[in-house]
C-alpha positions in Angstrom: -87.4 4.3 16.0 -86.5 1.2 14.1 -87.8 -2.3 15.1 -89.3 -5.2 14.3 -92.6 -5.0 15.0 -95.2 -7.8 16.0 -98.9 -7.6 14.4 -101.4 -9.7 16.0 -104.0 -11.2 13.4 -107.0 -13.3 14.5 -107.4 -15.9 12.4 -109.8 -19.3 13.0 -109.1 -18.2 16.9 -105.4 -18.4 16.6 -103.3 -15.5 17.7 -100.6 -15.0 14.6 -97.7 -12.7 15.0 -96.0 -11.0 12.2 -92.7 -9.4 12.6 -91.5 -7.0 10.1 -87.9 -5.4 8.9 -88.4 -1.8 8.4 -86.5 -0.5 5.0 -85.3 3.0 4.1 -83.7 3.0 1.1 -82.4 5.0 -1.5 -84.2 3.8 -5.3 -80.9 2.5 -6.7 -81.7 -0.3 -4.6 -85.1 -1.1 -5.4 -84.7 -3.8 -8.3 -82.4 -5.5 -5.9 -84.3 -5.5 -3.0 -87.3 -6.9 -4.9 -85.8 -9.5 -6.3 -84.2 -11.0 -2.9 -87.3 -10.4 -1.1 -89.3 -13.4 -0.7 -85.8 -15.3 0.1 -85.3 -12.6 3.4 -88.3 -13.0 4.5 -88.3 -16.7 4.3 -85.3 -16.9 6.2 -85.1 -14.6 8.7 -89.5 -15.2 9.1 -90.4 -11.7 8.9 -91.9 -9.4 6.4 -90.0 -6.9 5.0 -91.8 -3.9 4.8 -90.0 -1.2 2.0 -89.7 2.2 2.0 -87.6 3.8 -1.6 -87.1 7.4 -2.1 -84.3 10.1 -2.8 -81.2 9.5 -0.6 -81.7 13.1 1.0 -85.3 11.7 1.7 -85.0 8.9 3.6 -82.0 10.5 5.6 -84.4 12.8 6.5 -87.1 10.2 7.7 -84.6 8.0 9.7 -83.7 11.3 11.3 -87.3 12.3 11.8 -87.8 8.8 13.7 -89.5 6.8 10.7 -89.6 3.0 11.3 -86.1 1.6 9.9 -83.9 -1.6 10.7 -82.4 -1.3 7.7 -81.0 1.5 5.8 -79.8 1.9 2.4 -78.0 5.4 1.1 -74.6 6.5 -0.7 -71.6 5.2 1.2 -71.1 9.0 2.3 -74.2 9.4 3.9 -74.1 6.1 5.8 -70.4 7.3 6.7 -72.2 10.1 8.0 -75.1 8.2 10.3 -72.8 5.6 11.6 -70.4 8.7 13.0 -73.3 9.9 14.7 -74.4 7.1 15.8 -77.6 6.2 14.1 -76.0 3.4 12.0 -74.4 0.6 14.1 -70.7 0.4 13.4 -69.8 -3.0 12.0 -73.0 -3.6 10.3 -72.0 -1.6 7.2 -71.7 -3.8 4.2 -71.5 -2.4 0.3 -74.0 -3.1 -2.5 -72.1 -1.8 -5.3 -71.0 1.0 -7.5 -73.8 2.3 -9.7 -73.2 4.7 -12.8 -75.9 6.9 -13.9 -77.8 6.8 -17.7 -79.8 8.2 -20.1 -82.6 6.3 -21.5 -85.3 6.4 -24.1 -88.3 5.0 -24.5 -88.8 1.6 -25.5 -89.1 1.1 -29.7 -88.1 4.8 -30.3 -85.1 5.6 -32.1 -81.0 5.8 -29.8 -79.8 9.4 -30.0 -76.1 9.7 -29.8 -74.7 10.8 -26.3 -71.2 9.4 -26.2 -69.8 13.0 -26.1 -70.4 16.2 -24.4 -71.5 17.4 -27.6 -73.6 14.6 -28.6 -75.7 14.4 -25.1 -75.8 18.0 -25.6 -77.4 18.1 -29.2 -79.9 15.3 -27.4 -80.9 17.2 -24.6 -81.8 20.2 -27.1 -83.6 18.4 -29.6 -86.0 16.3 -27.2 -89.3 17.1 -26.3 -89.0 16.2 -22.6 -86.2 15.5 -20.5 -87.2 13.3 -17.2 -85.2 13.0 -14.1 -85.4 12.6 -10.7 -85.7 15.6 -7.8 -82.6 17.6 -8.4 -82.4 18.7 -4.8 -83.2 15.4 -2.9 -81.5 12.9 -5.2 -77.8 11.7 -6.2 -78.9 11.8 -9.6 -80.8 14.0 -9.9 -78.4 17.4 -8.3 -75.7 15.3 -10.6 -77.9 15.7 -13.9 -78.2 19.7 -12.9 -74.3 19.8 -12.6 -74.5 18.1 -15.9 -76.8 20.6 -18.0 -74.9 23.9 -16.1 -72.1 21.7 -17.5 -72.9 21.6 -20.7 -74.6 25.4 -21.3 -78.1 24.7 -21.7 -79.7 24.5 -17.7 -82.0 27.5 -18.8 -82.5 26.5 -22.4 -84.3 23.1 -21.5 -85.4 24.1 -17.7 -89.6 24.2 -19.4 -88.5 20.4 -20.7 -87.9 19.5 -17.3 -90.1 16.7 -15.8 -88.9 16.2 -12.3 -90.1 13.2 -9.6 -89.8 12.6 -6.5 -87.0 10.2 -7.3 -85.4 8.2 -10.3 -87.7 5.0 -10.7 -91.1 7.4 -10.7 -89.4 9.6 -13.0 -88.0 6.6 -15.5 -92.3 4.9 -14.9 -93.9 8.3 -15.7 -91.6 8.7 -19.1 -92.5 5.3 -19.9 -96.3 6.0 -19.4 -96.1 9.0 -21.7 -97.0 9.2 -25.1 -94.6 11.6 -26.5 -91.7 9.1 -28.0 -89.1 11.9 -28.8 -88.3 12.1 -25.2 -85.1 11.2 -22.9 -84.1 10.6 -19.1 -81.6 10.7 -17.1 -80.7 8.8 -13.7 -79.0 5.8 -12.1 -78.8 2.8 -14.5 -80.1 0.6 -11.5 -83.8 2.4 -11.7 -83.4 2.5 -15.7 -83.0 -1.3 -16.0 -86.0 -2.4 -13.9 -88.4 0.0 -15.4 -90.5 -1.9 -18.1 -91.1 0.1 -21.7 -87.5 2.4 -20.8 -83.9 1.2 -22.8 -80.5 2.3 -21.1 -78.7 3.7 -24.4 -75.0 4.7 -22.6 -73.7 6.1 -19.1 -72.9 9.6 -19.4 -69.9 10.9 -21.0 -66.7 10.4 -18.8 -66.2 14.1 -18.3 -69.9 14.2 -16.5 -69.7 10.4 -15.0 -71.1 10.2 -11.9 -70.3 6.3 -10.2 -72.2 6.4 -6.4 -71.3 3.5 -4.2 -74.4 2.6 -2.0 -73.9 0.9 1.6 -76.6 -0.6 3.8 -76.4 -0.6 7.3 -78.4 -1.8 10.5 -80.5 1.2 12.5 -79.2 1.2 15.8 -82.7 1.4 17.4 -83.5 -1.5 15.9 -84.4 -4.1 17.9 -84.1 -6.9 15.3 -80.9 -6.1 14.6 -80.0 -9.7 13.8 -82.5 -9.8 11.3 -81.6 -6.8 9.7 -78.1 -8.1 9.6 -79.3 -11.4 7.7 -80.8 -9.5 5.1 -77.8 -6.7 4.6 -75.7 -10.2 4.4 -78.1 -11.4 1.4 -78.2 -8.4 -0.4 -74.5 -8.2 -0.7 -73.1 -11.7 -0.4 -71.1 -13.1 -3.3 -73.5 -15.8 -3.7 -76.0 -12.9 -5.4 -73.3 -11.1 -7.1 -74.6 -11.2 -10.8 -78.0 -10.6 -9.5 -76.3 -7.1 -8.6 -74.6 -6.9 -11.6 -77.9 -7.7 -13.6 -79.1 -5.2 -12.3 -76.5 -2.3 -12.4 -74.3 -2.8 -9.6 -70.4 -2.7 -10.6 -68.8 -4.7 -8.2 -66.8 -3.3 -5.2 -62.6 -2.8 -6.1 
């Protein structure tokens, strides 16, 4: 059940109460919601407490009752929880459209991968290929699509290096030593991941652009709160903090 919950701390004899906004979100977001942090908190006096994962994920943790004011998923899937009721109607506000990459690591030479041809010769001749859960998350059951696509989902399957979700997998390839290696996922979790370079979007044939929407829980019992901070993330006032950080702005 979302709500903003009230933590009593004893300090010098004083009784201080913290309140806090519960987060789901998918990782697309994360950069974003880092950066804008401090300012929610500040004005709506709570503490924003963060929660990133695969979209299919956190769906599943709202569903299972996890602590959430606000949620943050694709624009189907928050289509989907405000017709069943565990999004309130109204709240809904969108981030952004985000495109998904492939990157490299830092210092090591850009392959080619404006074609289907050239991402495939890529994919084939690196030594590891990381990406996020290809059953949980947008990007990564979209980069499976994409090597069936292309011919070679058996040829590189012992390449694979799957995580949990895109920003672990993009931290991971960054932390190993191998430099003839590539990834794959949403440009947002690309560009916030220190010692990774976005080299191109995929190919258009194999584009994949996911709008992401927040929304308030309908449990939640800070709703007001939650709406102040949906408001921040996606007000025009922080719109080339979105696009800094991979958002493409709503037609």
């Amino acid at each position: 059940m979302g709500r903003c919950d009230q933590v009593s701390q004893h300090q010098i004899g004083l009784i201080v109460l913290t309140r806090f906004i519960h987060l789901l979100s998918g990782g697309a977001a994360q950069g974003l919601v880092n950066a804008l942090k401090a300012s929610v908190e500040s004005t709506t006096d709570t503490q924003v407490s963060c929660t990133f994962g695969a979209v299919g994920l956190m769906k599943q943790k709202l569903l299972e009752g996890a602590p959430s004011d606000v949620i943050i998923l694709t624009a189907a899937l928050i289509e989907q929880l405000t017709a069943s009721g565990h999004v309130l109607g109204g709240s809904t506000r969108h981030l952004g459209l985000v495109k998904t990459g492939v990157a490299v690591k830092s210092g090591t030479p850009w392959p080619q991968v404006e074609t289907a041809a050239q991402l495939k010769a890529a994919m084939l001749a690196a030594t590891g290929i990381y990406c996020p859960d290809p059953q949980l998350s947008t990007a990564g059951i979209h980069f499976m699509k994409v090597l069936h696509g292309l011919g070679i989902a058996g040829t590189v399957t012992s390449k694979l290096h799957a995580y949990p979700n895109g920003n672990a997998a993009m931290n991971a390839m960054a932390a190993c030593e191998d430099s003839h290696v590539m990834g794959c996922t949403q440009v947002t979790e690309i560009l916030i991941t220190a010692g990774i370079d976005l080299v191109a979007n995929l190919p258009l044939e194999f584009e994949l652009a996911t709008m992401y929407t927040a929304g308030v829980r309908s449990t939640s019992t800070c709703a007001a709160e939650a709406q102040i901070m949906i408001d921040m993330l996606t007000s025009p006032e922080h719109a080339s903090l979105r696009a800094k950080g991979g958002f493409l702005p709503v037609a």
